[in-house]
N, C-alpha and C positions, 0 to 999 in steps of 0.2 A: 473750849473744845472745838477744834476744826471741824468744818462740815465738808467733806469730799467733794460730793458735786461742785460745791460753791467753787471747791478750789479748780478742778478741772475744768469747768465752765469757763473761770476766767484766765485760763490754762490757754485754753481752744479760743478766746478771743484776741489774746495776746500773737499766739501762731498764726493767728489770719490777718494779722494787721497787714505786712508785707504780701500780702497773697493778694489781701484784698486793693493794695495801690497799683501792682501789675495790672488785675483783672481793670482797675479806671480805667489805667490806657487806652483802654480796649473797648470798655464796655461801661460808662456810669452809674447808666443805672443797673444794673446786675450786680456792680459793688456796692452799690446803696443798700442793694436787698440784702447782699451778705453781712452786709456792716448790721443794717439795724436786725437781723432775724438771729444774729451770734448776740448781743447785744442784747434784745429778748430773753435768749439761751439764761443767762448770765442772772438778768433783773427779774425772771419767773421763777428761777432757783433761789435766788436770797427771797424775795416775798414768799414762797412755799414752803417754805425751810423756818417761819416766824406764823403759820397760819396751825389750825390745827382742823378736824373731822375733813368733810369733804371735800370743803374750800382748799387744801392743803393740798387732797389728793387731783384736783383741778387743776392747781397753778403746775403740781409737775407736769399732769399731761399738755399743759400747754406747752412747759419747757422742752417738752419731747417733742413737739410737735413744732418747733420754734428749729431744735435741732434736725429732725430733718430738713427741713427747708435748708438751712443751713449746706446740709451735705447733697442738697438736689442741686443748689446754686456753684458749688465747685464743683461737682458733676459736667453743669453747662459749661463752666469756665472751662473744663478738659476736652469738655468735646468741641467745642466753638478754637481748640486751640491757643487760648489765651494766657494760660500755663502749663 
């Protein structure tokens, strides 16, 4: 049985790959952050998705919280102009 998040997760790290090699030009570390915070995204959804009571409902907040980061740091990329 597919687990949706899992798959979107690594939906949305595959789509950032290219986004995230522009933003290096530009910015290193700010792609590092994106690299590892999608990447996060990704490895908090598969461990949450294998846990079960609260520990369960933990790893997802964390992958939400993994995800914003995520969308604050292309954010910056937009505004700094870097894509």
């Amino acid at each position: 049985m597919a687990f949706d998040a899992y798959d979107r997760s690594l939906d949305l790290l595959r789509a950032l790959a290219p986004v995230t090699e522009r933003i290096r030009a530009r910015d290193a570390g700010l792609a590092d952050q994106l690299r590892r915070a999608s990447q996060s995204v990704l490895l908090n959804v598969a461990e949450a998705n294998r846990r079960r009571g609260k520990d369960r409902a933990n790893r997802f907040r964390c992958a939400l919280g993994e995800a914003a980061e995520v969308s604050a740091a292309v954010e910056a990329a937009i505004a700094a102009e870097y894509v």
